[in-house]
C-alpha positions as CSV (number, residue, x, y, z in Angstrom):
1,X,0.0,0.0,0.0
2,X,1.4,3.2,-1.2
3,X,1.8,5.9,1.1
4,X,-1.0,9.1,1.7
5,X,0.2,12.3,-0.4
6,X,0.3,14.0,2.4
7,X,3.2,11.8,4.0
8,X,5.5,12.8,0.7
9,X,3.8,16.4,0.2
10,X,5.2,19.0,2.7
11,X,2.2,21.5,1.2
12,X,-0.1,19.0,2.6
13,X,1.4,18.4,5.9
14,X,1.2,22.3,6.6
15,X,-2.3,22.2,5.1
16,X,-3.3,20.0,8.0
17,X,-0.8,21.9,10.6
18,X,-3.1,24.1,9.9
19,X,-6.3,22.5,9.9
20,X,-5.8,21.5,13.6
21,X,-4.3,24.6,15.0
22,X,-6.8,27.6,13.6
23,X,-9.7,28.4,15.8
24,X,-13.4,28.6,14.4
25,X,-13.8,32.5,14.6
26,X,-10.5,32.8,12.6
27,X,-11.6,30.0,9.9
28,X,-15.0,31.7,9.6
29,X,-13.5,35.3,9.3
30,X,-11.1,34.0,6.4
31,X,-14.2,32.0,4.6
32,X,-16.3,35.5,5.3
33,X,-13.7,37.1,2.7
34,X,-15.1,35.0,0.1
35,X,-18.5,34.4,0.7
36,X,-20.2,37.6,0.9
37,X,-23.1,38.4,2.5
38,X,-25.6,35.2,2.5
39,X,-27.2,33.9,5.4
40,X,-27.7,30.4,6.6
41,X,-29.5,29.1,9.4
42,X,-26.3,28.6,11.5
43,X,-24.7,31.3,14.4
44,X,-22.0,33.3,14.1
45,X,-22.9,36.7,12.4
46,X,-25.7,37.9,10.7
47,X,-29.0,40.2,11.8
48,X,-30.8,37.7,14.0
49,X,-30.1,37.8,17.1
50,X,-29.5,34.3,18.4
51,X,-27.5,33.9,21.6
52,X,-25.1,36.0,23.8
53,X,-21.7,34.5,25.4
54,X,-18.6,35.3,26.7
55,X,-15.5,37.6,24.8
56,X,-13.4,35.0,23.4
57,X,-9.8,35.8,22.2
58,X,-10.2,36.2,18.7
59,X,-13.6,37.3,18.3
60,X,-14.6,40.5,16.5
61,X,-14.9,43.3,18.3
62,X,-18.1,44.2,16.7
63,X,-19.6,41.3,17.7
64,X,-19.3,42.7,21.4
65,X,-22.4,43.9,22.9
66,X,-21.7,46.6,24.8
67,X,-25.0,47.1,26.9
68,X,-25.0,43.4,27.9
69,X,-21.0,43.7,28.8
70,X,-21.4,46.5,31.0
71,X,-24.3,44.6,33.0
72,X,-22.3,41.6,34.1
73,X,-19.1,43.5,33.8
74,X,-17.0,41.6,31.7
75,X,-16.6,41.5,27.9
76,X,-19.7,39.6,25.9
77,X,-20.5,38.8,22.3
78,X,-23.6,38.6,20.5
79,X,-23.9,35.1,18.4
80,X,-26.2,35.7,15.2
81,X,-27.4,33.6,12.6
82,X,-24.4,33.3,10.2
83,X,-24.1,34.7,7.3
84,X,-22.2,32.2,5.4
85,X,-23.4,29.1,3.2
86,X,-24.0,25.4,4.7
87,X,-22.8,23.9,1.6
88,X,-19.7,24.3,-0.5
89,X,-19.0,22.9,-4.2
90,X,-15.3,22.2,-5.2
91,X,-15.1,22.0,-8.8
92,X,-12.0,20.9,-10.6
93,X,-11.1,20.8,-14.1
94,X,-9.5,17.6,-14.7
95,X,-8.2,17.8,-18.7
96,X,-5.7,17.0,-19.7
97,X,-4.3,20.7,-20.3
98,X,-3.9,20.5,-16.6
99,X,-1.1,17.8,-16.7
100,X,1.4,21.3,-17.8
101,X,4.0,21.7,-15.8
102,X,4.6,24.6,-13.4
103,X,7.8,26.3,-12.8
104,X,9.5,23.9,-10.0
105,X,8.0,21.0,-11.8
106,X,4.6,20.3,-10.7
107,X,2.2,19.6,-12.8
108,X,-1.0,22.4,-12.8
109,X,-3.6,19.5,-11.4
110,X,-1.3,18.8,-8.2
111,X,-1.0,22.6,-7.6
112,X,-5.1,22.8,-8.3
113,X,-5.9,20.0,-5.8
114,X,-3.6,21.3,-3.1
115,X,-5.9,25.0,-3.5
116,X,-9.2,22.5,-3.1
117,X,-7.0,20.9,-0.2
118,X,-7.1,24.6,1.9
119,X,-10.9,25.1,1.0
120,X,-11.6,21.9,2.3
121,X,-9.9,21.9,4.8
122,X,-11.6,25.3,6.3
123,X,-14.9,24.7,4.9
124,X,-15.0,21.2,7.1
125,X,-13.4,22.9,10.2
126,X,-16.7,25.0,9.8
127,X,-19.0,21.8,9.2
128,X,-20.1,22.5,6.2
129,X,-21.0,19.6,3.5
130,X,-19.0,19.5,0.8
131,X,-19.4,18.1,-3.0
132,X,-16.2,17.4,-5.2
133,X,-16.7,18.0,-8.8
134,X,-14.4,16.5,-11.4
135,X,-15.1,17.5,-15.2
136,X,-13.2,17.0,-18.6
137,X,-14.7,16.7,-22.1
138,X,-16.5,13.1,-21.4
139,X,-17.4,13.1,-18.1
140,X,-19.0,14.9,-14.9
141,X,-18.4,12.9,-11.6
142,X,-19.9,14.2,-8.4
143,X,-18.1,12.8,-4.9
144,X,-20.1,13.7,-1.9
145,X,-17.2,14.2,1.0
146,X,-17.9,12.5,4.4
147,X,-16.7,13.0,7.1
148,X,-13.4,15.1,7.8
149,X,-10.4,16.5,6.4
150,X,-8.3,13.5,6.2
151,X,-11.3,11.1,4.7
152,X,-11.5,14.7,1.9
153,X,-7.9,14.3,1.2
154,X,-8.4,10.4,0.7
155,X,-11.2,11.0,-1.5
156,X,-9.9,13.8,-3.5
157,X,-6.1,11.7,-4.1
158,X,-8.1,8.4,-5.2
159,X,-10.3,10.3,-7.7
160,X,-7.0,11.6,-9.0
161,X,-5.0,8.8,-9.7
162,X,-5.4,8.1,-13.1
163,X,-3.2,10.9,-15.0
164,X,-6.0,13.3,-17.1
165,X,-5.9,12.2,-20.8
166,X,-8.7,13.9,-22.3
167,X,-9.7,17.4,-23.1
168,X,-11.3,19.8,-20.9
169,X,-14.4,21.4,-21.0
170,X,-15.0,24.4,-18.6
171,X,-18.0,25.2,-20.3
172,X,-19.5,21.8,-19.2
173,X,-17.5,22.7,-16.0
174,X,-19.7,26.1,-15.7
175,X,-22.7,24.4,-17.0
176,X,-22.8,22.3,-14.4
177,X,-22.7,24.9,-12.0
178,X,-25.1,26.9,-13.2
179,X,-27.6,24.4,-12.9
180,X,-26.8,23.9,-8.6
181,X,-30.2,24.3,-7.2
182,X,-28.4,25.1,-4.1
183,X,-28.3,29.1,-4.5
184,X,-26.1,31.0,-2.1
185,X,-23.6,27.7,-1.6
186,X,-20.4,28.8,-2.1
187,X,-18.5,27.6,-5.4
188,X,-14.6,27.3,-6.0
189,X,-13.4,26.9,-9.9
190,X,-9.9,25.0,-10.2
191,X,-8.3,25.2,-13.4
192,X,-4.9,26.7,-14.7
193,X,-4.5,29.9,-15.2
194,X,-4.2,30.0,-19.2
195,X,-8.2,28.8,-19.7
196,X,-9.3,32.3,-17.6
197,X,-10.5,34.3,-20.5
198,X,-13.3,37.1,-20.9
199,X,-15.0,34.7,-23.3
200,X,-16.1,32.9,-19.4
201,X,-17.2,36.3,-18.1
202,X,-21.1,35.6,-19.1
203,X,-21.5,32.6,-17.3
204,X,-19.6,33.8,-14.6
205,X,-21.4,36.6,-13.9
206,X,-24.4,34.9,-14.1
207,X,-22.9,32.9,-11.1
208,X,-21.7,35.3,-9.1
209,X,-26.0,36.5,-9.0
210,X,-26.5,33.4,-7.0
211,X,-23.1,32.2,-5.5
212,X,-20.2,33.3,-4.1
213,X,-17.9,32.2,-6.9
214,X,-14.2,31.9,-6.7
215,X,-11.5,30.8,-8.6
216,X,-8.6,29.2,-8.5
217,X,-5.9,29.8,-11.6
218,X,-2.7,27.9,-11.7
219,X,-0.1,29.4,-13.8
220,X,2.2,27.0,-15.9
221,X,5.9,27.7,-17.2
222,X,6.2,29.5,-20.0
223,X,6.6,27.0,-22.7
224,X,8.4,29.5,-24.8
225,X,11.3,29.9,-22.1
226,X,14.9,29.1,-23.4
227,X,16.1,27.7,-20.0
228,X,13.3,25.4,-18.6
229,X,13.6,24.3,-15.1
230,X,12.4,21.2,-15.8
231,X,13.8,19.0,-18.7
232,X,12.3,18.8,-22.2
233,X,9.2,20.8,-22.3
234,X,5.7,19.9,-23.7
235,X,2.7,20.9,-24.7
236,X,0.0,19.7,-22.4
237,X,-2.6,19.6,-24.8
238,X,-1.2,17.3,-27.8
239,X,1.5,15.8,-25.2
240,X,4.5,17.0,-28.2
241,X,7.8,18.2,-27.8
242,X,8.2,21.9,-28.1
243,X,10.9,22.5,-30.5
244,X,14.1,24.2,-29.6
245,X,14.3,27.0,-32.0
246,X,10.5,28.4,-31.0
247,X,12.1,28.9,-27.4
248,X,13.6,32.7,-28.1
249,X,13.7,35.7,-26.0
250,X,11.6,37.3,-28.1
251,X,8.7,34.1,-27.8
252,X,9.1,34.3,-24.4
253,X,8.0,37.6,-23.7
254,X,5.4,37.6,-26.3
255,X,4.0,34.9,-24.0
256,X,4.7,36.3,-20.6
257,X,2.8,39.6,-21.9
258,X,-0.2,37.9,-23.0
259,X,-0.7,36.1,-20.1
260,X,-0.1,39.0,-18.1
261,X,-2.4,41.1,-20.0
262,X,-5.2,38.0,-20.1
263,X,-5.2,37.3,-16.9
264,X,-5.3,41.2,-15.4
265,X,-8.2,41.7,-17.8
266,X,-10.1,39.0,-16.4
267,X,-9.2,39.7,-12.9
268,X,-10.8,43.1,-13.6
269,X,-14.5,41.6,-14.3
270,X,-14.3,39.4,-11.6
271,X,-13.7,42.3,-8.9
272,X,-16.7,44.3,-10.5
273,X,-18.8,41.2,-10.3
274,X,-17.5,40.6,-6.4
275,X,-16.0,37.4,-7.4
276,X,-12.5,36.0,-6.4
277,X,-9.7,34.8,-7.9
278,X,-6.7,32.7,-6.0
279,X,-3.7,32.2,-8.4
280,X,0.0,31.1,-8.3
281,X,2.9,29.2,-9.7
282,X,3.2,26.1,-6.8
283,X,1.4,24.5,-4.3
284,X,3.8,26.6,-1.7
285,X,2.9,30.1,-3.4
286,X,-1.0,29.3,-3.5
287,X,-0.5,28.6,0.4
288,X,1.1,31.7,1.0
289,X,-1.8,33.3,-0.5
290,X,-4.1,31.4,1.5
291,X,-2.0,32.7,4.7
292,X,-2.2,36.0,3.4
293,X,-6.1,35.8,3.0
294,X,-6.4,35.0,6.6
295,X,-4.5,37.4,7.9
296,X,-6.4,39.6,5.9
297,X,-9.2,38.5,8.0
298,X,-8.0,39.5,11.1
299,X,-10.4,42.0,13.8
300,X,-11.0,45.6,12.7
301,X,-9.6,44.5,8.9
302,X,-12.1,45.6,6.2
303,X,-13.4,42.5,4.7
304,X,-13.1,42.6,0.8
305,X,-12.8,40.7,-2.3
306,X,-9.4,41.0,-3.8
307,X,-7.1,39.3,-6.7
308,X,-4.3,37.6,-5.3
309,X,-1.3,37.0,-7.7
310,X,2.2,35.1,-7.6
């Protein structure tokens, strides 16, 4: 039997550092960044009021109820229903496009299950029930998630065994989301960075009336590059050799600005929509941005939707 990914993947081993050591308010502030404001029947933040409690370290201070506080003479907090979702869809594109390699040498899908790893992993601190969503050109599989983090992982790594060796199809991927019955869940989008185009903005935006949306964009080497990392480069897609003599200076930064330029247009109409996007180059980067998302999330913070780049 072989050994979990998470016994030969440092990325996951901090993933669930993590998991065990954050405290509920902290996970909900940082899943409060990217949900916006829809309500559930759950406590924890919203306009009803629903139960009143002792100051805990790490509470919001707005959350304090003053008048109450000065009555028994200590610090106390106002539960309220919260205003998060119940239910949280992980969808992952699973194409082959997403076996390209990323700068240090993982491949797009490792980096992209890793970002579904950190949802996951705060979205079930949180109890909510979650639904992993794998989608390429021929098939849509749906993988309820019991239990906790560690059964997710388990899931997640056995639906990904098999390398991806057909074509994707986010439009299927979108499709499919668009028809969740469950409005106001939340919904992550894992693909690599290089599908992101305006041409998804309609769909997207019709998402974001209904869900938060957020996406995760992985961001694969440069093909073009003269001095690859990694050994012989390929493209994902067809699975050929990219030929020495198209790997200039002058390809490379043809590439690098069109990217660059794609991917800050896109980033635009997801802010004015109030969507998110998540995206980096490695599993390590797109945990740093995790981090700095909850930091961001910290008491007396302005909560607010933002594009985080590599």
């Amino acid at each position: 039997m072989s050994r979990r990914r998470s016994d030969r993947d440092p990325v996951r081993r901090r993933i669930e550092s993590l998991d065990t050591s954050l405290r509920l308010p902290t996970v909900r502030r940082a899943l409060g960044l990217l949900e916006g404001e829809h309500s559930s029947g759950r406590r924890g933040g919203g306009d009803e009021r629903a139960d009143l409690r002792a100051y805990e370290f790490g509470d919001e201070t707005r959350m304090i109820d003053w008048h109450a506080s000065a009555r028994v003479g200590r610090p106390m907090v106002v539960e309220r229903e919260r205003l998060v979702t119940s239910r949280v869809w992980l969808l992952l594109d699973i194409g082959r496009e997403m076996s390209g390699t990323c700068p240090d040498g993982e491949q797009a899908i490792q980096v992209a299950a890793n970002a579904l790893c950190m949802f996951a992993s705060l979205c079930l601190r949180r109890s909510d029930e979650v639904d992993l969503v794998l989608v390429d050109s021929t098939a849509i599989r749906r993988i309820p998630c019991q239990g906790g983090f560690a059964r997710f992982e388990q899931t997640l790594d056995r639906a990904l065994e098999s390398p991806p060796d057909q074509p994707r199809n986010l439009e299927a991927l979108l499709g499919y989301a668009a028809g969740i019955q469950d409005r106001q869940a939340m919904l992550v989008i894992a693909t690599d960075q290089s599908a992101l185009n305006l041409d998804l903005m309609p769909t997207i935006r019709q998402l974001a009336t209904t869900h938060p949306v957020n996406l995760i964009g992985v961001e694969t080497m440069n093909p073009l590059r003269q001095q690859p990392a990694v050994g012989s480069v390929t493209d994902a897609p067809s699975g050929r050799k990219i030929p020495a003599f198209l790997r200039t200076a002058n390809g490379t930064k043809a590439v690098d600005l069109h990217r660059r330029y794609q991917i800050e247009a896109f980033g635009r109409e997801l802010s004015r929509i109030g969507a998110s996007l998540i995206r980096a180059d490695s599993s390590t980067a797109m945990f740093n941005r995790f981090i700095h998302l909850l930091s961001a999330g910290r008491p007396g913070i302005p909560m607010r939707r933002t594009v985080m780049a590599a």
